[in-house]
TORPALO-563879 format. One line per 8 residues: number of its first residue (from 1); their letters; for each residue z, y, x of N, C-alpha, C, O. Coordinates in steps of 0.1 Angstrom, whole numbers, plus 5000, padded with zeros to 4 digits. Example, Ala and Ser with C-alpha at 12.3 -4.5 7.8 and 13.67 -1.06 7.14 Angstrom:
BEGIN
1) AS) 5078/4943/5132/5078/4955/5123/5078/4967/5132/5085/4967/5142  5071/4978/5128/5071/4989/5137/5079/5000/5129/5080/5011/5134
This chain:
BEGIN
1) XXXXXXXX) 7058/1473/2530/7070/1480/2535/7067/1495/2534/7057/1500/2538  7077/1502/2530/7078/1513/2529/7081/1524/2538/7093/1526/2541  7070/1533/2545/7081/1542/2552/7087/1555/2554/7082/1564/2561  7095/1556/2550/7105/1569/2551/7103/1577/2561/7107/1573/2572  7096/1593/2558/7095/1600/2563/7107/1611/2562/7109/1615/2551  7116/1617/2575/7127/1624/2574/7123/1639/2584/7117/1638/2595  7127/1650/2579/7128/1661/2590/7142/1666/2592/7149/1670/2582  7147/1665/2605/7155/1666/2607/7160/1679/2620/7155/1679/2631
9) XXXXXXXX) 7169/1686/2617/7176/1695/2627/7184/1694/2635/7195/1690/2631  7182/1697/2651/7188/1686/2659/7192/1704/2671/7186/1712/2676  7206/1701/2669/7214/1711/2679/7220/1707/2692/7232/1708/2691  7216/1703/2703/7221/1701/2716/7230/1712/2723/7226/1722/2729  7245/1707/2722/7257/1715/2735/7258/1709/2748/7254/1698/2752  7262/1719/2753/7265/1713/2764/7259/1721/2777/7256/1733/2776  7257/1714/2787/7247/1721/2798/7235/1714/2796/7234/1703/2800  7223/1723/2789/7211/1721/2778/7204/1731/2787/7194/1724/2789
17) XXXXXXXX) 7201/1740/2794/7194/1751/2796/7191/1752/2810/7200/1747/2816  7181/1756/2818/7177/1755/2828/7176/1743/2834/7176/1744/2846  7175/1729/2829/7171/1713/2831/7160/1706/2828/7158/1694/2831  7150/1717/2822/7142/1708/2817/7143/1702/2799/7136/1693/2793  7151/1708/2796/7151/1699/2782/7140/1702/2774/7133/1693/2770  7137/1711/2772/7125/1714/2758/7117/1708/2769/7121/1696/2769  7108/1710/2779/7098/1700/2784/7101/1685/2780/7094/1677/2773  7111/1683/2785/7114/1667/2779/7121/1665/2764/7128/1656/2763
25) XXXXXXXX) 7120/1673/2755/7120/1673/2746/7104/1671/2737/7102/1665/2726  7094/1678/2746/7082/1681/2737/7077/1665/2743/7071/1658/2735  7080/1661/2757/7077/1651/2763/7075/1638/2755/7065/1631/2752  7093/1635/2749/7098/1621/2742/7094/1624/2729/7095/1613/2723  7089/1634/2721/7088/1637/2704/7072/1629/2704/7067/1621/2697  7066/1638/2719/7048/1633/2717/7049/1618/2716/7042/1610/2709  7058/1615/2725/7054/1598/2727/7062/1590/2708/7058/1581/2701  7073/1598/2707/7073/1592/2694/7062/1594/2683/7062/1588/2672
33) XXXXXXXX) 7053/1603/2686/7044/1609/2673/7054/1616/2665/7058/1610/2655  7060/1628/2668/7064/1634/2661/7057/1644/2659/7046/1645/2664  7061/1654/2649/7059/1669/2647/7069/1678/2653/7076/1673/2661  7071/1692/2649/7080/1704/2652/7082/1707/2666/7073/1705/2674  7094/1712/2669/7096/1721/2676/7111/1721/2681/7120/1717/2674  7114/1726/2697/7126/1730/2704/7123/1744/2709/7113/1750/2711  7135/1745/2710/7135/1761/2718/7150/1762/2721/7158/1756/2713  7154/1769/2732/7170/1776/2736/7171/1782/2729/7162/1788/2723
41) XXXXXXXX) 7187/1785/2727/7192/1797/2718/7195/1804/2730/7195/1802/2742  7201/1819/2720/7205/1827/2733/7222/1826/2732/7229/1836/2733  7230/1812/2728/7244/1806/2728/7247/1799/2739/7257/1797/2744  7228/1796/2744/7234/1784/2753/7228/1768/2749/7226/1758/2757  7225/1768/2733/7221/1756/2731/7208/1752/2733/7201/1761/2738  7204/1743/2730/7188/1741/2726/7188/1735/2714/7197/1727/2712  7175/1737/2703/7180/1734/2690/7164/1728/2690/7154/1730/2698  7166/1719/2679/7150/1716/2674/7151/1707/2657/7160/1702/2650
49) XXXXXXXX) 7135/1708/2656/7132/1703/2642/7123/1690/2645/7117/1692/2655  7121/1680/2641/7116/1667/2643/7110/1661/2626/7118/1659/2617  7098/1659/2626/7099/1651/2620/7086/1638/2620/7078/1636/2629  7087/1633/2611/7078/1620/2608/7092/1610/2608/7104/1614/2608  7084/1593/2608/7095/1581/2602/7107/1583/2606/7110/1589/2616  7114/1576/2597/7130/1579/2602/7135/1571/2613/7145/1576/2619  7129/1560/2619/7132/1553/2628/7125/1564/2643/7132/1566/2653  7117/1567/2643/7114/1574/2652/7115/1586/2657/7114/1590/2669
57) XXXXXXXX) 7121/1594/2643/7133/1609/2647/7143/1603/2652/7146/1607/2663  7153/1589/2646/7167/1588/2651/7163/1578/2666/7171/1576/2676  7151/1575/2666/7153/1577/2685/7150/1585/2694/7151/1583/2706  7145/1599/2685/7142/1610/2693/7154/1615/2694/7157/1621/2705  7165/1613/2683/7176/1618/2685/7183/1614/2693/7189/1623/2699  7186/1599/2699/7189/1589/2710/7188/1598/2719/7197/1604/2723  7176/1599/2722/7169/1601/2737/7176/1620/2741/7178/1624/2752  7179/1627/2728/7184/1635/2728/7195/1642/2733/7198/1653/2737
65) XXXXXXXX) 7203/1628/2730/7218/1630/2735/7218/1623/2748/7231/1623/2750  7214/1616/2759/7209/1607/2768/7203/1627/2773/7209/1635/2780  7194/1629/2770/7185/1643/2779/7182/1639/2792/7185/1628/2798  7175/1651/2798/7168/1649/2810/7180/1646/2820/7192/1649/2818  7174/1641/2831/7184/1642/2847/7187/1655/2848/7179/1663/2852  7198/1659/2844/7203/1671/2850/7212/1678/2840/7222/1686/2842  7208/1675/2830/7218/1680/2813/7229/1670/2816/7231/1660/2823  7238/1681/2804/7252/1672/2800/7254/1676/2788/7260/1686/2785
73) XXXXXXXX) 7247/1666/2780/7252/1666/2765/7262/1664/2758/7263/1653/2753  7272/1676/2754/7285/1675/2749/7286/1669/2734/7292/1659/2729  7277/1681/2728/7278/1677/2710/7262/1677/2709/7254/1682/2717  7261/1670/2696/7253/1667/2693/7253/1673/2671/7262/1670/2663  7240/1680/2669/7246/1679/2658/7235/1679/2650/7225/1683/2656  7232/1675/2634/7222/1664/2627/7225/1672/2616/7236/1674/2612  7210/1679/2609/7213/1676/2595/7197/1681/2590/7190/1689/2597  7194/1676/2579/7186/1678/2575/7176/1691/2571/7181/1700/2565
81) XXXXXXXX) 7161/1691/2576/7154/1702/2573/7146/1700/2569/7141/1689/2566  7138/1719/2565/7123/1717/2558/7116/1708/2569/7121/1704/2580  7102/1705/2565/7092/1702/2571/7088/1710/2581/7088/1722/2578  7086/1705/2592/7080/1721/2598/7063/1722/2597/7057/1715/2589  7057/1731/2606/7043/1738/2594/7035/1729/2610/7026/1721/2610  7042/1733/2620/7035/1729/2635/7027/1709/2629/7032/1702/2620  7018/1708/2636/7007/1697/2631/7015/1684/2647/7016/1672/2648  7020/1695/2657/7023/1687/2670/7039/1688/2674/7049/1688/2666
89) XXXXXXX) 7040/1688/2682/7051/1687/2686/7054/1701/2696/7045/1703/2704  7063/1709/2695/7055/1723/2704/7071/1727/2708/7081/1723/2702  7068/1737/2720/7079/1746/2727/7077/1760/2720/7066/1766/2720  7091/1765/2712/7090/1780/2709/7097/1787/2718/7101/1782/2729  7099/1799/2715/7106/1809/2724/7119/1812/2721/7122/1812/2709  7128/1814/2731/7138/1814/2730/7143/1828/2718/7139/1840/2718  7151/1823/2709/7160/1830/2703/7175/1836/2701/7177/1843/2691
């Protein structure tokens, strides 16, 4: 069996910011074995890159829209990216 490796770009709306999310972001990606990266925008969102198998991004993505106790995830938004260069799963700085 074959497995499909995907990186994907993942935009969180909503009330995303001051909850905790990039911590539980970097939290749920480690436990998936993921790679890349979240960080807040300065919109309001929090955005991130994910990758490794495709089953394990699209339930990072799950867990995404679900977020920590205290978010309220309005939109959710998916599309495909480079690879990122990060070896782990990591917190950037807000942009």
């Amino acid at each position: 069996m074959t497995v499909e490796f995907v990186s994907m770009n993942i935009r969180i709306e909503g009330d995303v910011q001051g909850c905790g999310f990039r911590d539980f972001a970097v939290s749920q990606a480690t436990g998936f074995g993921l790679k890349g990266w979240v960080r807040n925008r300065s919109d309001g969102t929090v955005e991130a890159v994910a990758f490794g198998p495709r089953m394990e991004v699209e339930a990072f993505i799950t867990t995404c829209i679900k977020g920590p106790p205290g978010a309220r995830v309005t939109a959710i938004n998916v599309e495909a990216a480079e690879t990122p260069k990060e070896m782990i799963f990591t917190r950037r700085a807000t942009v």
